[in-house]
C-alpha positions as CSV (number, residue, x, y, z in Angstrom):
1,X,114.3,182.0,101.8
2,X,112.1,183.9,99.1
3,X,109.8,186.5,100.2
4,X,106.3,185.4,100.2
5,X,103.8,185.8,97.7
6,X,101.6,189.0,97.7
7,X,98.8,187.7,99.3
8,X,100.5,186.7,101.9
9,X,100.2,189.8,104.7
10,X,102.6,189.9,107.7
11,X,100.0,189.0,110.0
12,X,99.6,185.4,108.2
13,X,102.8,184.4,107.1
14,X,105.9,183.3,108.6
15,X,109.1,181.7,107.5
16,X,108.8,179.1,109.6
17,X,105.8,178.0,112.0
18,X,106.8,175.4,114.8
19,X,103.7,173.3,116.2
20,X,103.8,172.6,119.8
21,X,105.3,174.9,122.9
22,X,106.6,172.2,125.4
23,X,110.0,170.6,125.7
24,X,110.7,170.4,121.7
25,X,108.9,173.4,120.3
26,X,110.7,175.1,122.7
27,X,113.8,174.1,121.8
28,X,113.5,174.2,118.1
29,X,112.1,177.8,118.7
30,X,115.9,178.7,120.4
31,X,117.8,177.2,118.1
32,X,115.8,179.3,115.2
33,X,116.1,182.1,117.3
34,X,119.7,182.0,117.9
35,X,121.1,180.5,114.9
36,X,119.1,181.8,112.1
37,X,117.9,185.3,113.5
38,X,116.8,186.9,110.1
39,X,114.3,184.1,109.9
40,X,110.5,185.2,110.9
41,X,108.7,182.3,112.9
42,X,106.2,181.7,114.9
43,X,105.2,179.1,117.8
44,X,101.4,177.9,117.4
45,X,100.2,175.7,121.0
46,X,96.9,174.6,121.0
47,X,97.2,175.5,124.8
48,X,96.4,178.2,126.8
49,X,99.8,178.0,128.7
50,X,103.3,176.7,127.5
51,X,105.2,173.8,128.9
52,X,103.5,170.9,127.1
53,X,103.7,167.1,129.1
54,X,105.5,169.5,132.2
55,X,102.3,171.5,132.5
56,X,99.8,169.1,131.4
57,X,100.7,166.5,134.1
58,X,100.1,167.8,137.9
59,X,100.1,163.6,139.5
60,X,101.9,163.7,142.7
61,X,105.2,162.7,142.5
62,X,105.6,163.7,138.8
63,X,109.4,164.1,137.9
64,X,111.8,163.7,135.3
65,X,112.0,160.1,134.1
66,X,116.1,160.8,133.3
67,X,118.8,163.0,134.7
68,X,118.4,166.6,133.8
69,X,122.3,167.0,132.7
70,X,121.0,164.8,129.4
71,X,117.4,166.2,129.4
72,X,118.4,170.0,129.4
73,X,119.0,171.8,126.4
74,X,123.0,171.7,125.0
75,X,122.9,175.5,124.6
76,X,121.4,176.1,128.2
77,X,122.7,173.1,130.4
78,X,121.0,172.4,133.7
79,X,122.6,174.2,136.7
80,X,121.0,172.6,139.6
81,X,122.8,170.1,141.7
82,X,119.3,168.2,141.4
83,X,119.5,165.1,138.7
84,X,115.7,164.0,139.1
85,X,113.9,167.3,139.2
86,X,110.4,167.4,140.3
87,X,107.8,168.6,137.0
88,X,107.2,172.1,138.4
89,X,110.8,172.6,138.2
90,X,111.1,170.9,134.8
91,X,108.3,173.6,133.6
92,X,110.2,176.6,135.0
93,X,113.0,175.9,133.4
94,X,111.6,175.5,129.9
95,X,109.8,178.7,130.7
96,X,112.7,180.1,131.6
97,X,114.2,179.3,128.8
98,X,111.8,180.4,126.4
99,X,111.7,183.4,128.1
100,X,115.7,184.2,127.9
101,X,115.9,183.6,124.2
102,X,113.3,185.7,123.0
103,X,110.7,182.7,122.1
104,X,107.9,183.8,124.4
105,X,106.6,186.5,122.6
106,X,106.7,184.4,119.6
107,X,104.1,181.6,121.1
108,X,100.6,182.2,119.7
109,X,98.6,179.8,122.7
110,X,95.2,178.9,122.4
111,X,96.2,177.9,118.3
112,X,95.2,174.1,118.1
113,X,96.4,173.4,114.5
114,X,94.1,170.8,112.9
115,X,95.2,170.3,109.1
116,X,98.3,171.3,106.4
117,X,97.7,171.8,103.0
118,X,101.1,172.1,100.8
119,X,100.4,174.3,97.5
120,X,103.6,173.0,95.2
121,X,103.0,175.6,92.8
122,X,103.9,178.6,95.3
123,X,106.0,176.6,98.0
124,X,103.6,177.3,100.9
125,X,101.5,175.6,103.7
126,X,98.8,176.7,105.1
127,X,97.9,175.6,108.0
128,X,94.2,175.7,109.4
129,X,94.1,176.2,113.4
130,X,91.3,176.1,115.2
131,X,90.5,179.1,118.0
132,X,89.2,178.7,121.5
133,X,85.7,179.8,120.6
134,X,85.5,177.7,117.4
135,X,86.8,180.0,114.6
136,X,88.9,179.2,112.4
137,X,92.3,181.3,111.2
138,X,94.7,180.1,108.3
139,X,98.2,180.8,108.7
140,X,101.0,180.6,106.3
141,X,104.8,179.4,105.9
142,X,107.2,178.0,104.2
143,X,108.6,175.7,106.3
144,X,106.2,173.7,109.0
145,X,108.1,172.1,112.2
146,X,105.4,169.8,114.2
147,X,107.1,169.5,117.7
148,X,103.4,168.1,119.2
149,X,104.7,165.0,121.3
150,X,103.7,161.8,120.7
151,X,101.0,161.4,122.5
152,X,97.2,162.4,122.5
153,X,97.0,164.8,125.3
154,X,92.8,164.7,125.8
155,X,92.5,161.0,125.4
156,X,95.0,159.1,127.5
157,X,95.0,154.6,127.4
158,X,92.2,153.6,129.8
159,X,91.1,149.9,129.3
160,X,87.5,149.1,130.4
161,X,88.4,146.2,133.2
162,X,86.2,143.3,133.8
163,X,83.2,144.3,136.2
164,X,84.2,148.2,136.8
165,X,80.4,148.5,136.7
166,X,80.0,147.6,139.5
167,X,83.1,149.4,142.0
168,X,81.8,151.8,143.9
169,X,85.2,153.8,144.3
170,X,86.9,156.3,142.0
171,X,88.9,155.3,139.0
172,X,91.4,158.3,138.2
173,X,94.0,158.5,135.3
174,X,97.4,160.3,136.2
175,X,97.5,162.2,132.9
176,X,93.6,164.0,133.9
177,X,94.6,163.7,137.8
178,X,91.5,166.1,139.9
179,X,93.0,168.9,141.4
180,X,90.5,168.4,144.1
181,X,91.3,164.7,144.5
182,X,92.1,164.1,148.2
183,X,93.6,160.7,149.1
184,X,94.0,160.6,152.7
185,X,92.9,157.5,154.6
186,X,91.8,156.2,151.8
187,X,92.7,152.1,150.2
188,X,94.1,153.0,147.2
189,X,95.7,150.8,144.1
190,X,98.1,151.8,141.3
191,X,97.5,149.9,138.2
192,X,101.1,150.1,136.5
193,X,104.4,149.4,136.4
194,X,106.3,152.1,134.5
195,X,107.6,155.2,135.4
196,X,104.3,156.9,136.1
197,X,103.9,154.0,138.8
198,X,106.8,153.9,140.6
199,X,106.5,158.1,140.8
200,X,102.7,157.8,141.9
201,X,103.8,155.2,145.0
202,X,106.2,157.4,147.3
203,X,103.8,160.2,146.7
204,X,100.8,158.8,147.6
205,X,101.7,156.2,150.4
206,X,102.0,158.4,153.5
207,X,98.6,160.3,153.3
208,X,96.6,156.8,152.2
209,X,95.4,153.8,154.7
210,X,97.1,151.4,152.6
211,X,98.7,151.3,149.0
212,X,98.8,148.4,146.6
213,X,101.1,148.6,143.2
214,X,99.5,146.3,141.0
215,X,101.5,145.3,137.9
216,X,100.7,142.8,135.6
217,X,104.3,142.2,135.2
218,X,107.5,143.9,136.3
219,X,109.5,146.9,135.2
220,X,113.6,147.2,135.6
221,X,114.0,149.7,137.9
222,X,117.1,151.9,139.6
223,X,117.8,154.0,142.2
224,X,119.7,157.0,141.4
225,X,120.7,159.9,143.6
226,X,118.3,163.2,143.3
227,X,121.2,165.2,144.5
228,X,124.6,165.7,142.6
229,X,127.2,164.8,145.0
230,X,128.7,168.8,144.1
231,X,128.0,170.7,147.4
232,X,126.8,174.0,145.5
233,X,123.3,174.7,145.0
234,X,124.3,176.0,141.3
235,X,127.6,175.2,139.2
236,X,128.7,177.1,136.5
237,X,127.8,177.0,132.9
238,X,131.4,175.4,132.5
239,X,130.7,172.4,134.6
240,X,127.2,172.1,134.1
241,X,128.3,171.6,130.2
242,X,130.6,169.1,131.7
243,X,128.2,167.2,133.5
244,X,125.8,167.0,130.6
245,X,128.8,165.3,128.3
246,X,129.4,163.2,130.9
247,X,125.6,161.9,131.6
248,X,125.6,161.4,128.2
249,X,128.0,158.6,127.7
250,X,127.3,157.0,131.3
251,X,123.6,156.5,129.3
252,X,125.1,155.7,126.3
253,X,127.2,153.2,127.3
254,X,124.8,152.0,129.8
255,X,122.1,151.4,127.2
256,X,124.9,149.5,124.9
257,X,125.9,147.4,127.6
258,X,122.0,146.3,127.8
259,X,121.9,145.5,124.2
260,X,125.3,143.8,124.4
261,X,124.8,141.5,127.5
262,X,121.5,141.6,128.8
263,X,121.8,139.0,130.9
264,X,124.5,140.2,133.0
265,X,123.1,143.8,133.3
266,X,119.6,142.1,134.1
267,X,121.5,140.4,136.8
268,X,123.4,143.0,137.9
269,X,120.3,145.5,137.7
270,X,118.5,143.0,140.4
271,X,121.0,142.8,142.2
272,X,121.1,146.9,142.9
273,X,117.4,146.7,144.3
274,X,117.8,143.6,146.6
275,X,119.3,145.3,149.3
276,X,117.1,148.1,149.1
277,X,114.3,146.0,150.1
278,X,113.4,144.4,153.2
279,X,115.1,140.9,153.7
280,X,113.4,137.9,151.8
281,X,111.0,140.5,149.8
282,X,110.0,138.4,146.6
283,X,112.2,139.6,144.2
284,X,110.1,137.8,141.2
285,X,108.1,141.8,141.5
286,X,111.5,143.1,140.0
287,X,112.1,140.4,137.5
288,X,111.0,141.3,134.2
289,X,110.4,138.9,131.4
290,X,112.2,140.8,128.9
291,X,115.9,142.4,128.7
292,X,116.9,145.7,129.7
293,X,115.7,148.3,127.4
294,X,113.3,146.2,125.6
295,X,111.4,148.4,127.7
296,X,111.9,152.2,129.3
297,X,114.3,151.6,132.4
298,X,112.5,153.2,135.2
299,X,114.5,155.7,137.5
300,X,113.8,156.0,141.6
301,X,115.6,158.6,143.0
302,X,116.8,158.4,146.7
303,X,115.3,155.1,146.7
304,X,112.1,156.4,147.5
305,X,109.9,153.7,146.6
306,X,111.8,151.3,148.1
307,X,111.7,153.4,151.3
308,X,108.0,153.0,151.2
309,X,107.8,149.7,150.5
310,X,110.5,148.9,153.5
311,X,108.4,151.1,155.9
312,X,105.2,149.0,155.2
313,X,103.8,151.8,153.8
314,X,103.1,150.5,150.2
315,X,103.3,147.0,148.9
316,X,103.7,145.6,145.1
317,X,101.5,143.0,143.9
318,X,102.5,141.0,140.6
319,X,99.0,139.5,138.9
320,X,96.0,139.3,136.8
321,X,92.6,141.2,137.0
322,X,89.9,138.8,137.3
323,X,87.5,141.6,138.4
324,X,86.6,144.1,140.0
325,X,84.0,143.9,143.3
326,X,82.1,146.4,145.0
327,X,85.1,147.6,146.9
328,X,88.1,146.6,145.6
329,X,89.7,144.2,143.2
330,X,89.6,140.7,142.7
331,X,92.8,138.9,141.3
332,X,92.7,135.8,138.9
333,X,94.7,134.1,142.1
334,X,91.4,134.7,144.4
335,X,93.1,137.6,146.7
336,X,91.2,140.5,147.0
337,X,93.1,144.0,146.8
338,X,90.8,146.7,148.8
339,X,90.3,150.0,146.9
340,X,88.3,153.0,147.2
341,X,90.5,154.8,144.6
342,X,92.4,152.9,141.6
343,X,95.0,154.8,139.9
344,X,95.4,153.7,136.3
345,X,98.7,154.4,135.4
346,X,98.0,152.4,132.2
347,X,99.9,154.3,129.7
348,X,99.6,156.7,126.9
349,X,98.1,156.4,123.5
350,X,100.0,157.5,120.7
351,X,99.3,160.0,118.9
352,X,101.9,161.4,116.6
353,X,101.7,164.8,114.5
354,X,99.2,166.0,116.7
355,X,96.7,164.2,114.8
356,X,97.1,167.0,112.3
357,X,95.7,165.9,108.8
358,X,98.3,166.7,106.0
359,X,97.8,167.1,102.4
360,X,99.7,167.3,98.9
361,X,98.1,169.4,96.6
362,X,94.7,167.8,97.9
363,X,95.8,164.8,98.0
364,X,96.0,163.3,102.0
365,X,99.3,162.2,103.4
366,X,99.3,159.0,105.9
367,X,102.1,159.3,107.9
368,X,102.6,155.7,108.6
369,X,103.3,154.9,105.1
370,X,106.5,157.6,105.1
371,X,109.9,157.1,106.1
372,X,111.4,159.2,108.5
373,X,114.6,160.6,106.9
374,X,117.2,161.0,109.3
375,X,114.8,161.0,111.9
376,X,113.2,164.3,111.0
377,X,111.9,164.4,107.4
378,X,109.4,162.7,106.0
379,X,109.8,161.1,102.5
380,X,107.8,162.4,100.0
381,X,107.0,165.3,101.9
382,X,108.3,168.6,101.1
383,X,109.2,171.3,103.9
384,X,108.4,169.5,106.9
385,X,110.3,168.5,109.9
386,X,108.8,166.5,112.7
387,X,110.8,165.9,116.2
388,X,110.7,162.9,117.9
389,X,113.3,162.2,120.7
390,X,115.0,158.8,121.9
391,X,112.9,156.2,123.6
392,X,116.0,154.6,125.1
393,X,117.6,158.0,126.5
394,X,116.5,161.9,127.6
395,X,113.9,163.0,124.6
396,X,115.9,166.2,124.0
397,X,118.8,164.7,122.7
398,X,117.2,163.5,119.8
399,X,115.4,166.5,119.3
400,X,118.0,168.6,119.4
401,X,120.0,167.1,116.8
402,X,116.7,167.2,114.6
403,X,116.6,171.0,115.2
404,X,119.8,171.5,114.2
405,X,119.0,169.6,110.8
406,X,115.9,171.8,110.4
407,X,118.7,174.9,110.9
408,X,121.4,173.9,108.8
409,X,118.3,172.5,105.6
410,X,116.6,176.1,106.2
411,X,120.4,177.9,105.7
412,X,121.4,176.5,102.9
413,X,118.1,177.0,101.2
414,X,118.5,180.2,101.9
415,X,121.9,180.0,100.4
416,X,120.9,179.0,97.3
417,X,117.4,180.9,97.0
418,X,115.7,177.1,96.8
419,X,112.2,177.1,97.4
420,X,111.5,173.4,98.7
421,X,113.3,170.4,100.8
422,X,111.8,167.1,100.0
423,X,113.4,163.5,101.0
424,X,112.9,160.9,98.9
425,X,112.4,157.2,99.7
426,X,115.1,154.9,100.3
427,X,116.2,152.6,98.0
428,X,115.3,149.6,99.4
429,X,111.8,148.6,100.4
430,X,112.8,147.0,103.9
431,X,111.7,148.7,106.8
432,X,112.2,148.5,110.8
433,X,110.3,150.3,113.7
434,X,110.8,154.1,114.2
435,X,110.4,153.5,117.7
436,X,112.0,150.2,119.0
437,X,110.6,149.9,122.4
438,X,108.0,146.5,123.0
439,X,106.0,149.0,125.2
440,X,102.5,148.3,125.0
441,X,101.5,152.4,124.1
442,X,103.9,151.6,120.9
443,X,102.6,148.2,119.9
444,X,99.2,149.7,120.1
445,X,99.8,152.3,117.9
446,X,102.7,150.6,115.3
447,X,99.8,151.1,112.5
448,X,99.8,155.1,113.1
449,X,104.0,155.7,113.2
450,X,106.5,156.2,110.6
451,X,109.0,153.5,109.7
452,X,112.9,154.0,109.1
453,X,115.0,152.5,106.0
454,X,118.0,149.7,106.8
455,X,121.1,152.5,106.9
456,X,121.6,156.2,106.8
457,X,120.4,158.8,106.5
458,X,116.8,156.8,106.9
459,X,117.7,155.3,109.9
460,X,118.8,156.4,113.2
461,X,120.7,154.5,115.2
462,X,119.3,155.0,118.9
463,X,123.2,156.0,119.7
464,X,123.4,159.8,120.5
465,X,127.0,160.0,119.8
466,X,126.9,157.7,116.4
467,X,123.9,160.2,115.7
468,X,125.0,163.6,116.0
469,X,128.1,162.5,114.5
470,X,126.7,161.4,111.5
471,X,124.0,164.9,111.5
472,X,127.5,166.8,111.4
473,X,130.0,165.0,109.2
474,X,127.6,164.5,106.2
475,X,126.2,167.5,104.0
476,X,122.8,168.6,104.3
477,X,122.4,168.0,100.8
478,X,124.0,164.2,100.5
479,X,122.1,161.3,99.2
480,X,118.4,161.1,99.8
481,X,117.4,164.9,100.0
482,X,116.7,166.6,96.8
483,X,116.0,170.9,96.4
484,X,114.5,173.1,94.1
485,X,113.7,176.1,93.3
């Protein structure tokens, strides 16, 4: 890429900055480091510590929500015979990670990027972050990656539920769970049905006097084993490369099945969790009223939750709030659900780009009305990338394949001494969702995300494989992506 301008000093200007130091950041960060090593960069988190969602949520129970053969990076395949890994051994391994390829002396913590100005006439961002103590420092690049999440990590979904003025009992979200919060003998109630949920249940049960999961309406769920049937605590790189391939296309071809016949895998899906429960338990608590993979497919490993729920340590409850009492919670059927601590596992709300407010040569950029080209550019925009990974398999894999666009965009523009990237819109004016889940965290924020185009390259196809083949076979400067210099 060209050198910078002169009033650009070493200590304010990068090649490349990369927003965000948790599972994508990270990632992007390695593949920068390893593939393009000439490249300056630097890695801004608005944290103190790295790690992202795997620091940032400390729940009980908190665990990968897919195998860790898919959710591992390509270049640095898991190794443990553990599938479902609990989140402090998620976080070591992306710390580990970092660590190996260099990337942790590149992260700049404590960095909470609030806005992006683009300058067209020199090719450069600068990028405003905001310190601890409430300075201010600009930092420059000519490329920007925003690896932030999805999600607003400071304000999580927390609906205000009819008479909670009145409870006398603690309401607690998982995403700000007290690290002083002690449980034991206490009535507790999970609000929730998702992944959160169904983590938060086995964890909790044993210490509390009773458990309720309340869900307003089910969630698909399977039990998977924790434990890789390999009798090695480690396997080599060889076969732990092997075993990612081949989670991989068991999810892939799972998750086409779903879309194919959904209601012979909805069938077949309840039919994996009745014998798991204790004989004549109402199955119409793991009967969802949409098809598989409408909605995120939640993952018990070992069975756990149905282990509490066959113990009579935990029970699942399928209703409306009507209210809540004093003590407890009233249901719209008239039963009463004790409670001295609620649990809202309610959801997330989305917040995409970090909130980070972009502009053009002054003028502001809304997000929402851009089109995500091939899943990682956004039209109009020049020099930007953005990762966001699959809602219907492990988040890395997408985000991978978006780093590896970023890589092969930044070395051909070094290549040919061009200066600026910039998609353009799609020819036609029909969109479809960027995110295709009917979750309620993504109808909530459809307004606030990007759409994608009818075909390639300004759709994505939710297929890994169709994907990455498609990021591979066709040149980084086909139809849709213009450069200049």
């Amino acid at each position: 890429m060209p050198e910078p301008s002169p009033s650009a000093t070493a200590e304010s200007y990068w090649d490349v900055l990369v927003v965000g130091a948790g599972l994508a950041g990270i990632g992007t960060a390695c593949h920068l480091e390893r593939e393009l090593p000439g490249l300056s960069y630097a890695v801004l988190e608005s944290r103190a510590v790295s790690g992202g969602t795997w620091d940032l949520f400390r729940y009980p129970g908190v665990r990968s929500d897919s195998d860790m053969f898919s959710l591992s990076y390509s270049f640095r395949p898991w190794s443990s015979r553990r599938s479902i890994a609990d989140g402090a051994s998620v976080l070591h391994y992306l710390r580990q990670s970092a660590q190996e390829y260099g990337v942790s002396a590149k992260i700049r913590y404590r960095h909470r990027v609030v806005s992006a100005s683009w300058c067209s006439a020199r090719a450069l961002w600068s990028v405003l972050a905001e310190m601890e103590d409430g300075s201010t420092r600009t930092l420059r690049c000519r490329f920007l990656c925003l690896s932030t999440g999805y999600y607003d990590y400071a304000d999580p979904y927390l609906p205000e539920f009819p008479g909670q003025e009145q409870y006398q009992g603690r309401i607690v979200h998982p995403q700000l769970w007290p690290d002083d919060l002690d449980w034991t003998g206490e009535d507790v109630v999970v609000i929730g049905s998702g992944a959160t949920a169904v983590s938060l249940v086995p964890a909790l049960a044993p210490a509390a006097r009773s458990l309720t999961m309340l869900q307003r309406s089910p969630s698909y769920v399977i039990s998977l084993p924790q434990r890789h049937s390999s009798r090695a605590s480690f396997v080599p790189a060889k076969t732990a490369r092997r075993r990612r391939r081949r989670a991989v296309a068991t999810v892939s071809a799972f998750w086409h099945l779903c879309r194919l016949a959904p209601s012979l895998t909805s069938r077949w899906l309840r039919d994996q969790v009745r014998p798991l429960l204790p004989e004549g338990y109402p199955m119409q608590h793991f009967t969802p009223r949409y098809n598989p993979w409408d909605q995120r497919l939640c993952v018990v490993p070992n069975a756990d939750l149905f282990t509490a729920i066959s113990a009579g340590d935990a029970e699942i409850v399928t209703g409306e709030i009507a209210s809540f009492t004093e003590n407890g919670i009233e249901l719209t059927n008239g039963r009463v659900l004790p409670a001295s601590l609620v649990v809202a596992a309610t959801g997330l709300r989305v917040k995409l780009l970090g909130g980070i407010a972009l502009d053009l040569d002054g003028s502001p950029v809304d997000p929402a009305e851009k089109v995500a080209y091939k899943g990682t550019l956004l039209t109009d925009v020049p020099n930007l990338a953005f990762s966001i990974g699959y809602d219907n398999a492990s988040w890395t894999l997408k985000t991978e394949l978006s780093a590896r666009f970023v890589v092969r965009v930044l070395r051909h523009m070094q290549a040919h001494g061009y200066r600026a990237a910039v998609a353009k819109p799609p020819p036609t004016a029909h969109r479809t969702p960027l995110m295709t889940l009917t979750s309620g965290y993504i109808n909530r924020a459809g307004h606030l995300i990007p759409t994608q185009g009818r075909r390639w390259p300004w759709r994505t196809y939710s297929s890994y494989g169709l994907d990455a083949l498609l990021m591979r076979m066709t040149p980084v400067d086909g139809e849709g992506l213009d450069f200049t210099r």
